[in-house]
N, C-alpha and C positions, 0 to 999 in steps of 0.2 A: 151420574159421573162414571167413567170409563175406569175400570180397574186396572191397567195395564195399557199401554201404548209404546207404539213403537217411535215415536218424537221426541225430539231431546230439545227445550227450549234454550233460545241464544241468551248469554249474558250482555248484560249494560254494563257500558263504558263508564270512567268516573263524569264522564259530563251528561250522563244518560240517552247515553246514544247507541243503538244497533246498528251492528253491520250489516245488514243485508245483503245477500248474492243477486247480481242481476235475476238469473231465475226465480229468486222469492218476490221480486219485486216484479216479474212478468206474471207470475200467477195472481197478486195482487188485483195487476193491471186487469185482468182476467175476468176475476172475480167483482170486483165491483162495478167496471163497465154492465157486465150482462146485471150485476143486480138491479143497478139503477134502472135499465129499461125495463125490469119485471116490475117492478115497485109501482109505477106512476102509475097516479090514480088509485094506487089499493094501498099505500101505505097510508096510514092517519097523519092528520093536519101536525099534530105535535111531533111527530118522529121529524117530519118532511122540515116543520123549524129548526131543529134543530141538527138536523146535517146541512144545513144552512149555514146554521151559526159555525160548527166547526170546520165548513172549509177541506174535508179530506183530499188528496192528493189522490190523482187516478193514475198514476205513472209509478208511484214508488208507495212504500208501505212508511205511514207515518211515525215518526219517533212518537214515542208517548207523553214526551215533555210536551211537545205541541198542541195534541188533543186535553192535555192536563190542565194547559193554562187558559181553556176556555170551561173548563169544566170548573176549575176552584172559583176562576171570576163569576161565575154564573151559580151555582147550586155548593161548589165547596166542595167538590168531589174531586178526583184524580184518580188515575190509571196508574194501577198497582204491580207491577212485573213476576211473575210468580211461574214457579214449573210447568210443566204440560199435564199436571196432574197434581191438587193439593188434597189434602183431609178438609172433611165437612168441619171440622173446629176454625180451621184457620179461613176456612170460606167465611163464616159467618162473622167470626173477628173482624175481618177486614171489611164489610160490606157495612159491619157496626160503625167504623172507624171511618165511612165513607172514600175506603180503598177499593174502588172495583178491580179485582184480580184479572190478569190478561197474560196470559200465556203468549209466551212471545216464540212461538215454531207458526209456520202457515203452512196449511197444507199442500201434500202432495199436487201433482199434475193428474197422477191416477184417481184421487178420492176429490177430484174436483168439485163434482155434485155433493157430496156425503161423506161426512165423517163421523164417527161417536163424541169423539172429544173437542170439546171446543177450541179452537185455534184463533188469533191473532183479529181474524177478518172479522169472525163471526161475534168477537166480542166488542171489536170497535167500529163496525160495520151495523150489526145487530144490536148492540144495547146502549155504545154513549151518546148516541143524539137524542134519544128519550131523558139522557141521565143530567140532559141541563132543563128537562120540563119538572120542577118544584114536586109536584103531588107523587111521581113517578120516583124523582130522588129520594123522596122523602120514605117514599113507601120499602124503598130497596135499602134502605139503611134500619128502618124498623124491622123489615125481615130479618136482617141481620142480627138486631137485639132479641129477638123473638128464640133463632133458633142459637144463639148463648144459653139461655135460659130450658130448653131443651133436654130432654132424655137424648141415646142414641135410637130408640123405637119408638122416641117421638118427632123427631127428626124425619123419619119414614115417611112418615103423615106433612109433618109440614113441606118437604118437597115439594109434594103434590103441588100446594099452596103457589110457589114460585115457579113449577113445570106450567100450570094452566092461566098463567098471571105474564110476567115477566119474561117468559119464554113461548109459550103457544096461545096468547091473548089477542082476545078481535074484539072491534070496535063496532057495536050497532048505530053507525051516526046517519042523522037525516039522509044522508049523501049516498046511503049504502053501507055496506059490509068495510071495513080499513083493518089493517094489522099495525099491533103494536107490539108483541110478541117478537122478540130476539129473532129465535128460532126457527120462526117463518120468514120474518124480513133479511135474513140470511139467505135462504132458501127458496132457487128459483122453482123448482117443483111444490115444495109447500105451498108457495103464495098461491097460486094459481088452484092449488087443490083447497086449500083453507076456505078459499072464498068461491070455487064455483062448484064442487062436487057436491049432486043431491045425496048420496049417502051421509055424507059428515050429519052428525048431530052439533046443532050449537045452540048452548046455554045462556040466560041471561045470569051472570052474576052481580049478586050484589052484598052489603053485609049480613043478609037475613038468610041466605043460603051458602054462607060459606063452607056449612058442613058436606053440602054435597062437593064442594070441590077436593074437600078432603077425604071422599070414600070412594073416587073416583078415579080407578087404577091405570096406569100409562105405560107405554113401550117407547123407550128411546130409539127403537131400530126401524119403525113404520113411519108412516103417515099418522096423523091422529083422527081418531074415529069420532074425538067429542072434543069441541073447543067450547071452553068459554068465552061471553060476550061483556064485557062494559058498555057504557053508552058514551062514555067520555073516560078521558085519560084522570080525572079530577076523582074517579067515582071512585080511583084509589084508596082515596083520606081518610072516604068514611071503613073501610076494612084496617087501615092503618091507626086508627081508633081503637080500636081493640087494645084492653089490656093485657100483656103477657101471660098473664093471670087464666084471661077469658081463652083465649085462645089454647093455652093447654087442657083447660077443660072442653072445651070440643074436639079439642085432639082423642081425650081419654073418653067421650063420648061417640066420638067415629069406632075406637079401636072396639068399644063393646056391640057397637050396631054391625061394624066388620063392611068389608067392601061390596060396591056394588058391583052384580056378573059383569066381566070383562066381557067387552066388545071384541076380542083379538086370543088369540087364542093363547095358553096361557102364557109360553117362552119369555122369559126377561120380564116378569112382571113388575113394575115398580110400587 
């Protein structure tokens, strides 16, 4: 999470409605025209259902009531309105609570490719059409419980957990390599590097090695040097299996084994 930004997110109306300025809504238009043509083919089968099911507007940025009322019929979830910047407590509250937070600013015309902070697109663009596939909701609302229960230096660690998950996650399926990862399906330079660059290292994860995901250090400001791999969006359940319990003790078993040498040099390590 970005500690300071220069975006000031819009408020909702009492009917839950944003105003949007035509320019926010031309960069919209922007941004998810070109995303869609980077995507095909390399997004996974379950993202691709479910920006199906909700329908986004390519002309205008959608209210959130819209995207909410396929989200609660479907999984119970809905789109939560929050600053351009919250605390990791109220992150994890609300993901408990199955309120996915959305920051309601979209970016610049300048930071069109790349921003630190998550904005508008990248959260309804990049993670609710996964957030009507069951194993994927499911799993994002136990994160949630997970990191309540949490130190703030265990929090560190669990990040990782949701950076190599939720956000920079690839699909090893028959088909080929697919993203299901926010953070790439946002991004038309990631996609494109996630899945054809031979430097990239990518891992297979599953629940028997979730400790290396947790010693495995990341920079928000690159490309990523190591993705993890699922085989299926399902292979979730069994990491979401985990008792809170378990998982803080791997947390406190990573924190004594300590990290593995960064691939990147050290700047902004997370």
């Amino acid at each position: 999470m970005a500690k300071h930004t220069k975006y000031v997110s819009k408020n909702v109306d009492e009917q839950g409605n944003i105003a949007w300025t035509a320019q926010e809504n031309k960069i919209w238009q922007l941004l998810i025209t070109r995303q869609l043509a980077h995507i095909k083919n390399k997004a996974c089968d379950e993202y691709i259902d479910g920006l199906a099911k909700l329908q986004l507007p390519t002309d205008k940025i959608p209210q959130l009531e819209d995207v909410s009322k396929v989200l609660r019929a479907t999984t119970g979830w809905q789109c939560y309105p929050v600053p351009a910047l919250i605390g990791f407590g109220e992150f994890f509250k609300l993901l408990s609570e199955k309120k996915f937070p959305v920051a309601t600013f979209i970016r610049s015309e300048e930071e069109l490719d790349y921003l630190q902070e998550p904005d508008i697109f990248h959260e309804i663009f990049g993670h609710c059409p996964l957030l009507l596939n069951p194993s994927f909701a499911n799993y994002t609302q136990a994160y949630g419980k997970m990191g309540l229960k949490a130190s703030k230096e265990q929090r560190v660690f669990l990040a990782r957990l949701y950076w190599f998950t939720v956000e920079f996650g690839l699909l090893n399926t028959p088909e080929g390599l697919r993203i299901y990862g926010g953070g790439i399906i946002s991004s038309p330079s990631e996609t494109n590097y996630a899945l054809t660059d031979k430097k990239v290292e990518r891992r297979l994860l599953n629940k028997e090695n979730v400790m290396d995901v947790l010693r495995t250090p990341y920079r928000i400001d690159i490309m990523q040097p190591v993705y993890f791999m699922l085989n299926k969006v399902s292979d979730l359940d069994s990491i979401r299996e985990y008792e809170v319990e378990d998982i803080m003790a791997l947390i406190e078993e990573a924190k004594a084994l300590g990290l593995f040498a960064a691939k990147f040099s050290p700047k902004a390590v997370a």
